[in-house]
BAKENU-466565 format. One record per residue (C-alpha): x, y, z. Coordinates in steps of 0.02 Angstrom, whole numbers, plus 50000, padded with zeros to 5 digits. Example, Ala and Ser with C-alpha at 12.3 -4.5 7.8 and 13.67 -1.06 7.14 Angstrom:
<nodes>
+-------+-------+-------+
!     x !     y !     z !
+-------+-------+-------+
! 50615 ! 49775 ! 50390 !
! 50684 ! 49947 ! 50357 !
+-------+-------+-------+
</nodes>
This chain:
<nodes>
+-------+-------+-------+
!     x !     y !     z !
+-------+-------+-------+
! 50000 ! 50000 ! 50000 !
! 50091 ! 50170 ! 49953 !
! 50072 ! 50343 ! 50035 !
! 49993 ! 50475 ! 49919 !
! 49987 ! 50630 ! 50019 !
! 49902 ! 50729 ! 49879 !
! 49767 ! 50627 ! 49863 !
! 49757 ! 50594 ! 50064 !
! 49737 ! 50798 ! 50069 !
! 49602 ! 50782 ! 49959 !
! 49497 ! 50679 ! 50068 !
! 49517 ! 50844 ! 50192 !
! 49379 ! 50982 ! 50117 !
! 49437 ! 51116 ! 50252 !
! 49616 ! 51098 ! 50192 !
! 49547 ! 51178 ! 50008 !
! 49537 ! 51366 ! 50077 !
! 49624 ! 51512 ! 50075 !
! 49661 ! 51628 ! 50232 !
! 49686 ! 51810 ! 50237 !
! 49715 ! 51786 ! 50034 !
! 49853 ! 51645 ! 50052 !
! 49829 ! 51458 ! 50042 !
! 49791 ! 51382 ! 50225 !
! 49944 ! 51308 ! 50304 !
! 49880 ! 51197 ! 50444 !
! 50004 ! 51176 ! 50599 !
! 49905 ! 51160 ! 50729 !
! 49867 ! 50979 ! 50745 !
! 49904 ! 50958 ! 50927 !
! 49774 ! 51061 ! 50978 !
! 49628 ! 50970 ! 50861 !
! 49670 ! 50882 ! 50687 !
! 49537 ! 50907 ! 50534 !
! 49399 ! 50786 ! 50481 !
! 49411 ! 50685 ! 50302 !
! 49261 ! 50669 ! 50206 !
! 49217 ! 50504 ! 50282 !
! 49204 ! 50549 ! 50456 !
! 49079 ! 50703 ! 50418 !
! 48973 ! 50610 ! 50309 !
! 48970 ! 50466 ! 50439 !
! 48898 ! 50614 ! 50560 !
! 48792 ! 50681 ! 50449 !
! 48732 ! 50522 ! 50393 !
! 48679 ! 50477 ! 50579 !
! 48593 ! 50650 ! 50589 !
! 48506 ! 50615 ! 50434 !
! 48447 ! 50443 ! 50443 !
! 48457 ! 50363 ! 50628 !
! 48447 ! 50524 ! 50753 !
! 48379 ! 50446 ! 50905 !
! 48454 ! 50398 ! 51080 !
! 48525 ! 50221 ! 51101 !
! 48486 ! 50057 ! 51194 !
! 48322 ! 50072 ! 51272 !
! 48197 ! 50152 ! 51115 !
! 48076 ! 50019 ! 51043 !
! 48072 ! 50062 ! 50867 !
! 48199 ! 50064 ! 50720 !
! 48291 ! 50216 ! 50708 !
! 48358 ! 50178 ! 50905 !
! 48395 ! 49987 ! 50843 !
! 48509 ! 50067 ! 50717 !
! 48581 ! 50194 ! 50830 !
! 48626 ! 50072 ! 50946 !
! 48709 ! 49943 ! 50835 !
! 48842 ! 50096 ! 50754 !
! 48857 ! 50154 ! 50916 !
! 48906 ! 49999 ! 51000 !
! 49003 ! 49946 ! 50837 !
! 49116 ! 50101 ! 50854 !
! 49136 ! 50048 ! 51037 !
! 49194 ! 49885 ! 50965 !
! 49323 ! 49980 ! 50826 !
! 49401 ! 50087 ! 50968 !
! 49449 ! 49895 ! 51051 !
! 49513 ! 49839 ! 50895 !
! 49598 ! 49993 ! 50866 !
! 49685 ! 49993 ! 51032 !
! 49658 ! 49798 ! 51063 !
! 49572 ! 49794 ! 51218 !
! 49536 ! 49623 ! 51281 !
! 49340 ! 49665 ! 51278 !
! 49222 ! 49816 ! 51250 !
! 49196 ! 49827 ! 51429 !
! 49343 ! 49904 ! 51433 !
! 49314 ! 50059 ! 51333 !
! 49224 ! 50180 ! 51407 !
! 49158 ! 50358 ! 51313 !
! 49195 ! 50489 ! 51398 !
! 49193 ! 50699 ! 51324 !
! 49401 ! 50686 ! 51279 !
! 49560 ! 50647 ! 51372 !
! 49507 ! 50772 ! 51500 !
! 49357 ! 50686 ! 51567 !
! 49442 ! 50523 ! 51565 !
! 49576 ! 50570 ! 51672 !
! 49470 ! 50658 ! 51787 !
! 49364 ! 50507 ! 51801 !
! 49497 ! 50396 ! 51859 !
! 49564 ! 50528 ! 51994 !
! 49386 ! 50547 ! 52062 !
! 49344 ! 50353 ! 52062 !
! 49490 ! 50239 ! 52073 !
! 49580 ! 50400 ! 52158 !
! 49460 ! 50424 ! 52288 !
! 49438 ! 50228 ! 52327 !
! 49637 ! 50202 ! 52341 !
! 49742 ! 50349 ! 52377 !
! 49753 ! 50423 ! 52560 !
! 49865 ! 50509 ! 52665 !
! 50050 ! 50519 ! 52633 !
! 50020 ! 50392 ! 52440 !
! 50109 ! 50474 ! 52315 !
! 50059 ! 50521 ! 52136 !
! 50192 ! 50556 ! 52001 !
! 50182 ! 50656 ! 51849 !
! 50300 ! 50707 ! 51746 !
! 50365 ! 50885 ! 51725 !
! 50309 ! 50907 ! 51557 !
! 50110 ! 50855 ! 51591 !
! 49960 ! 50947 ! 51523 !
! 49872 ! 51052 ! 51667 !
! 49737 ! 50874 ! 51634 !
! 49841 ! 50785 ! 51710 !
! 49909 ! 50909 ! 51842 !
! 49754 ! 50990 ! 51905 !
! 49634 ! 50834 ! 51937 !
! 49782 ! 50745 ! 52050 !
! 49814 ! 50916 ! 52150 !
! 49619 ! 50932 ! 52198 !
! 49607 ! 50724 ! 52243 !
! 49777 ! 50784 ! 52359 !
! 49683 ! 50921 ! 52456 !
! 49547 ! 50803 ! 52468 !
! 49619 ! 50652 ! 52539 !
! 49815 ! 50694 ! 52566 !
! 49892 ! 50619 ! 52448 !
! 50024 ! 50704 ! 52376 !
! 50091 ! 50757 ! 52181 !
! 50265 ! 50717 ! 52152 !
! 50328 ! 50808 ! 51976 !
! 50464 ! 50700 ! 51885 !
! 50621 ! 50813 ! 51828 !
! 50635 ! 50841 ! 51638 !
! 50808 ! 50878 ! 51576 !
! 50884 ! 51016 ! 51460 !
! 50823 ! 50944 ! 51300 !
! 50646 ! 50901 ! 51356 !
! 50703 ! 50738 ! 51408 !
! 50594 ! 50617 ! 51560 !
! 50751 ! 50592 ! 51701 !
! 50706 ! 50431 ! 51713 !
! 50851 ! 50410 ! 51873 !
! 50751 ! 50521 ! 51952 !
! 50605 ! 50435 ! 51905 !
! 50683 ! 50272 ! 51972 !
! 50728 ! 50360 ! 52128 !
! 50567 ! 50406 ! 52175 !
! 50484 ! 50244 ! 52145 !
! 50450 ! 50174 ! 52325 !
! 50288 ! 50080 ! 52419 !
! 50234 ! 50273 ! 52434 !
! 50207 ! 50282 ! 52251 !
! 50021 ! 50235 ! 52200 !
! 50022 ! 50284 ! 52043 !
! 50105 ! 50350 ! 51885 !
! 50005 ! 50460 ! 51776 !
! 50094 ! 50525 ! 51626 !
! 50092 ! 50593 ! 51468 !
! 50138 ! 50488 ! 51319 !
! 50194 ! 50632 ! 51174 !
! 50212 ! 50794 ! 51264 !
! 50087 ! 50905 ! 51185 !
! 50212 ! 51066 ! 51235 !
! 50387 ! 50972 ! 51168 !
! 50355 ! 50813 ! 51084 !
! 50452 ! 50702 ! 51199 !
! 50385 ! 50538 ! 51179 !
! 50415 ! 50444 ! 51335 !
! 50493 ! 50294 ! 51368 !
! 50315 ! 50222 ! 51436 !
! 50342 ! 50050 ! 51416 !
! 50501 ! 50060 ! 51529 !
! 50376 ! 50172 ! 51660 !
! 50236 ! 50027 ! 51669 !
! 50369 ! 49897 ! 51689 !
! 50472 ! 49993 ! 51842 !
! 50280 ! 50065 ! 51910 !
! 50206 ! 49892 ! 51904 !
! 50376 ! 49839 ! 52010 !
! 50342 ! 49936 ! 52172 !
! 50161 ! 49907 ! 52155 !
! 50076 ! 50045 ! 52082 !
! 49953 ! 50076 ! 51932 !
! 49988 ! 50175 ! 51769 !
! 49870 ! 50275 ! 51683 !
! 49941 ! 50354 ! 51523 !
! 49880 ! 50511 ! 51440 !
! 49884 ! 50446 ! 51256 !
! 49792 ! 50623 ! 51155 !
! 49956 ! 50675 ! 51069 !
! 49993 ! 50476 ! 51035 !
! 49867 ! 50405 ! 50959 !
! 49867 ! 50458 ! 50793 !
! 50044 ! 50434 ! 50772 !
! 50039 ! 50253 ! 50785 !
! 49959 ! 50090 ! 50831 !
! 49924 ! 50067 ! 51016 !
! 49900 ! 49880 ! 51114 !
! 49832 ! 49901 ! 51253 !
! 49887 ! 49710 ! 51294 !
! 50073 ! 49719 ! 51256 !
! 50098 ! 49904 ! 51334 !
! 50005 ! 49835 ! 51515 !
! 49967 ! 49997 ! 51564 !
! 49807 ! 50012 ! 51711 !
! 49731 ! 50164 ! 51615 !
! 49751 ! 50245 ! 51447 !
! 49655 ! 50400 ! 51390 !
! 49634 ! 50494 ! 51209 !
! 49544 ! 50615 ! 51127 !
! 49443 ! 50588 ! 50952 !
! 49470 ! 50745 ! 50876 !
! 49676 ! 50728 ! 50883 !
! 49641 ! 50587 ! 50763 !
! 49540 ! 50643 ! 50621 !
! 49377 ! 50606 ! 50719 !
! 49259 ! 50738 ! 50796 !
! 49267 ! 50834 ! 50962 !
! 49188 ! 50802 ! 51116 !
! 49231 ! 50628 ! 51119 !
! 49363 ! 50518 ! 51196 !
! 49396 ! 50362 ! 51266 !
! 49467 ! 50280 ! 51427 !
! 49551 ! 50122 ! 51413 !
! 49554 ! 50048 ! 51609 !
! 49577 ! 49863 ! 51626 !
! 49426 ! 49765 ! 51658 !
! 49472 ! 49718 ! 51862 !
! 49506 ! 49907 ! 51901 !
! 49345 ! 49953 ! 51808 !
! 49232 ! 49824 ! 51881 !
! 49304 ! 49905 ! 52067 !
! 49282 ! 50088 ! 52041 !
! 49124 ! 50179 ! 52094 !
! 49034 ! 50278 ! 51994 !
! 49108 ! 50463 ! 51919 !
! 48924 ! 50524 ! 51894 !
! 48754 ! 50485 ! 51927 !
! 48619 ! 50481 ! 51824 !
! 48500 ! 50373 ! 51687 !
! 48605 ! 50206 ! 51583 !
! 48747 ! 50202 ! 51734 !
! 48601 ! 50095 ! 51853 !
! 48528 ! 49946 ! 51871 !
! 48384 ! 49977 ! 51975 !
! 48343 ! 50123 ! 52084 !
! 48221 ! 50152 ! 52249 !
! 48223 ! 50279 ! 52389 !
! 48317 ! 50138 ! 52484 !
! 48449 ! 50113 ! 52378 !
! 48544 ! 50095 ! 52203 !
! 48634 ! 49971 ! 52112 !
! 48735 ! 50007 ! 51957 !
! 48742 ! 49942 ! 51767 !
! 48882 ! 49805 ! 51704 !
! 49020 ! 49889 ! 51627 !
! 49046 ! 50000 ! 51526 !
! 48894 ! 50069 ! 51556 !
! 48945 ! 50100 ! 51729 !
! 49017 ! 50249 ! 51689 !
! 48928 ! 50317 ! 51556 !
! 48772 ! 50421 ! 51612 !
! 48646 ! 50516 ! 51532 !
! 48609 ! 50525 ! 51348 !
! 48811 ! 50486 ! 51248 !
! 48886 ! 50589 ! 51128 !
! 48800 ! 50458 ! 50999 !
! 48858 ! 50558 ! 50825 !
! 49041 ! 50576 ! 50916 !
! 49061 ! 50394 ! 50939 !
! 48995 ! 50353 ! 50748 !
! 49144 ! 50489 ! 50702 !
! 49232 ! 50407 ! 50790 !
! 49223 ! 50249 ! 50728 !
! 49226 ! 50308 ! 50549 !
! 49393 ! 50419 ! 50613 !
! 49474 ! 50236 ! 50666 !
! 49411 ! 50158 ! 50475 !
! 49502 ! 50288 ! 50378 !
! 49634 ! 50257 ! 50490 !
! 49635 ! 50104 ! 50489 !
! 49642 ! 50102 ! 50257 !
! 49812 ! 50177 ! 50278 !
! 49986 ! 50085 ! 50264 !
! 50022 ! 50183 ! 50450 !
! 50219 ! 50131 ! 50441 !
! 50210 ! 50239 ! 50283 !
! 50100 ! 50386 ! 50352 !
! 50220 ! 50383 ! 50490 !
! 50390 ! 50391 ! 50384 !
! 50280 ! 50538 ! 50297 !
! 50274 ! 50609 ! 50475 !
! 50449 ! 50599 ! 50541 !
! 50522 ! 50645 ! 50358 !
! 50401 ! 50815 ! 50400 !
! 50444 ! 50859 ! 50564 !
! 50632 ! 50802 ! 50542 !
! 50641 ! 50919 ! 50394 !
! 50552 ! 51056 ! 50502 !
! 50705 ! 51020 ! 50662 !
! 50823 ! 51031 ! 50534 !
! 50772 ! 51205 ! 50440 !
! 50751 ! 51254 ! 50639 !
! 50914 ! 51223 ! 50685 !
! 50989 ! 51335 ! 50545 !
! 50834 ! 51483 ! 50547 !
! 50947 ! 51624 ! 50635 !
! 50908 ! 51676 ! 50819 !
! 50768 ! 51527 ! 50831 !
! 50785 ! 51396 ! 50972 !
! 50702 ! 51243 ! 50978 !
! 50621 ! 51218 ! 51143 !
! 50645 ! 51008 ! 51187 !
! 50744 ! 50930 ! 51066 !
! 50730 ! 50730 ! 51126 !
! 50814 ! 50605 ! 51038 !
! 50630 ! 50533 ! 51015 !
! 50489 ! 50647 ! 50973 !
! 50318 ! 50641 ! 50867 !
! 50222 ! 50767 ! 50775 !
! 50252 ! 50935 ! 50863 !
! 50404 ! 51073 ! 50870 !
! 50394 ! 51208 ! 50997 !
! 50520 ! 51371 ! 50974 !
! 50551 ! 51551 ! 51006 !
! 50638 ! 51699 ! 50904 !
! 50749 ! 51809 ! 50942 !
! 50651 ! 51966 ! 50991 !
! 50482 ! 51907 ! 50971 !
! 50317 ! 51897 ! 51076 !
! 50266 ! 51717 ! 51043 !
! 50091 ! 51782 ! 51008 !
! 50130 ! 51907 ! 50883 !
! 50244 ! 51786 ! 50789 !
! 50079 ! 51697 ! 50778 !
! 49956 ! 51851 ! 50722 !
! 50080 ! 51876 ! 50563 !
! 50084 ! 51697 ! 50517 !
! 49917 ! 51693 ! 50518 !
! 49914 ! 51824 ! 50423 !
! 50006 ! 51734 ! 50274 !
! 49902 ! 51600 ! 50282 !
! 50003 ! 51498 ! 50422 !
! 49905 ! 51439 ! 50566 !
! 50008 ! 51403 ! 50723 !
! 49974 ! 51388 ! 50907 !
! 50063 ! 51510 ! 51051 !
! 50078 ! 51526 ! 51223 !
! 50094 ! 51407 ! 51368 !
! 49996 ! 51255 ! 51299 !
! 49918 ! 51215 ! 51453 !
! 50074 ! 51177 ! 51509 !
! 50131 ! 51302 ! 51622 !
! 50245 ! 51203 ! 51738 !
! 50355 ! 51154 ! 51580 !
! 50357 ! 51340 ! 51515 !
! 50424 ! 51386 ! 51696 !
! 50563 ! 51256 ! 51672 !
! 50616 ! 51346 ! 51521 !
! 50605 ! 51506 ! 51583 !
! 50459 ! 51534 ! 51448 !
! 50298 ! 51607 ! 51482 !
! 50260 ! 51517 ! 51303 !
! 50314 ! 51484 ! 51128 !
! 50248 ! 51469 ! 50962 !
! 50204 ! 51282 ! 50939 !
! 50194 ! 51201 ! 50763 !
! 50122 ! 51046 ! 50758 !
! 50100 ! 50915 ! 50584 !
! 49973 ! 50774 ! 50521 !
! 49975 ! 50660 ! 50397 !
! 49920 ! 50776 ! 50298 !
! 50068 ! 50900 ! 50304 !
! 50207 ! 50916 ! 50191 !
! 50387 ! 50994 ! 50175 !
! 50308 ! 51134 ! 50070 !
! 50200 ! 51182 ! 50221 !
! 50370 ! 51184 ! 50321 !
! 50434 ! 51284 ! 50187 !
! 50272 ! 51389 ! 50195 !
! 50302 ! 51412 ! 50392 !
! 50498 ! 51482 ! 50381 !
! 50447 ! 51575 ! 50243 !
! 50317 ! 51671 ! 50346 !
! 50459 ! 51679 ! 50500 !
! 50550 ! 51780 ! 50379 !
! 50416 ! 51900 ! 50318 !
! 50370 ! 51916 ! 50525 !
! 50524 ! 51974 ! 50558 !
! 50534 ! 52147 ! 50443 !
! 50400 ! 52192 ! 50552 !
! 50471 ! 52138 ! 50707 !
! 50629 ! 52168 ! 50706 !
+-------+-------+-------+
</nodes>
């Protein structure tokens, strides 16, 4: 199977614009990635043809609802390969997912003087949640060091790994760097001292095939709309034994079994966790994201990627009075940098301006800006979809920014 990227980009209608008079250069993939034809019609088509709410209607339209939406269930296992369905779990994005674990396997496990490590380099997702489960039940948030070059210290890491440590929640692709971290080296040491791993996967996913089985991580969260599906939507990957432990995140209509004054019992998983009327288009979009996906040769989309963003580090590295912010020896799909007497943000306003979009400031990632010394940086970040001309497109723009900058 080859790798046509022109014909791949025409699959992408959004991509066929201009902006402010100049053909749109899209860089800003790690914040939300566009939709190929496929996925919208597979929306539209629901809205269309099917629109009604899922498992409990007595009439057609909800029969067929229900079978896409529990058949996109069944594509996100085989996409990740989960052992069963009742292991994948719709939640809003990466967000929600994480949250859910801190407030119900959190809440259940952690206590006074347990320890929860991040790394230094997390999204405020998986900062925020962890710090508000501390004040709540004293357990405490333990930040793992990152290096000059954006680098996990993973002797530090190894050094703080004791019976205190609970759990390791950490980000697989930095969404602020790139770093992809060594995870499958962090489940095997976590998993040593005896705690669980939950992994947050948004800036991974689309990069490359995930098994759930081989990696053996507790949890694994993602995002839909950082791989060509729709926002809104996410998953959480938890293994079944964890899941079938946990309480309930929220309350409400699907997550019960039966309910009195007297009482409540809950639903089987995954329903468990799922209350209230789902995001039913989302997880169609979903499921059509993971079936385009899933039609590409992805070692070849992801020597398209690397030969991108290589090309981009390497134009970087010669662009005078630009410096790279995390330059790992292993990264994916996003290059963070600041010039030489220029606001991050009004770097971005002129690129935009030449058709470039790019994303600035802090990334919701304000401790990692702070180990830089950074209050932000311009972050470009590539898809399958990108090419070296849009790299090309990108420096060329840096230069035209800078006769009015500098």
């Amino acid at each position: 199977m080859s790798f046509d990227v022109d014909a791949l980009r025409a699959q992408f209608p959004i991509l066929d614009q201009q902006v402010n008079g100049k053909p749109l250069v899209y860089l800003d993939n790690g914040a939300t990635t566009h939709k190929p034809n496929a996925v919208i019609d597979a929306i539209a088509g629901y809205y269309r043809h099917d629109n009604s709410n899922v498992h409990r209607g007595a009439h057609t339209l909800s029969d067929r609802a229900t079978a896409r939406f529990e058949q996109a269930r069944e594509s996100v296992r085989g996409f990740i390969n989960a052992r069963s369905t009742d292991e994948v779990i719709w939640t809003k994005g990466t967000t929600e997912a994480i949250n859910l674990v801190a407030f119900s396997w959190g809440r259940d496990n952690l206590k006074q003087g347990d320890r929860v490590l991040v790394s230094g380099m997390e999204h405020h997702a998986n900062i925020v949640p962890w710090q508000i489960l501390g004040a709540q039940t004293g357990a405490e948030l333990v930040p793992i060091p990152v290096d000059d070059r954006g680098q996990l210290d993973m002797v530090a890491f190894t050094d703080l790994l004791d019976e205190r440590v609970k759990l390791v929640s950490i980000v697989h692709v930095s969404n602020a760097l790139g770093t992809v971290n060594p995870v499958e080296a962090i489940i095997e040491q976590a998993h040593a001292v005896g705690a669980k791993v939950m992994i947050d996967g948004a800036q991974a996913v689309a990069h490359w095939p995930l098994d759930m089985q081989a990696l053996d991580c507790d949890f694994y969260a993602f995002s839909a709309h950082k791989m060509y599906g729709p926002m809104g939507i996410g998953v959480l990957y938890g293994k079944r034994e964890l899941l079938e432990a946990m309480p309930p995140f929220m309350g409400g209509g699907e997550m019960i079994e039966t309910v009195s004054f007297e009482g409540t019992t809950y639903n089987t998983l995954p329903f468990k966790f799922e209350p209230g009327t789902p995001n039913v288009a989302g997880a169609i979009g979903t499921g059509a994201a993971i079936e385009f996906i899933n039609s590409l040769d992805r070692d070849a989309v992801a020597a398209h990627e690397a030969d991108v963003l290589n090309y981009a580090v390497s134009r970087a590295k010669d662009y005078p009075g630009l410096t790279l912010v995390g330059d790992a020896d292993h990264r994916a799909g996003v290059m963070g940098f600041v010039l030489e007497g220029a606001h991050p943000a009004d770097l971005g306003m002129l690129l935009d301006q030449q058709g470039v979009a790019v994303r600035t400031g802090n990334h919701c990632a304000m401790p990692i800006m702070t180990r830089f010394g950074l209050t932000g940086t311009v972050r470009a970040s590539f898809a399958l979809y990108n090419t070296r001309a849009d790299v090309d497109a990108l420096f060329a723009g840096l230069d035209k920014a800078k006769t009015f900058l500098m």
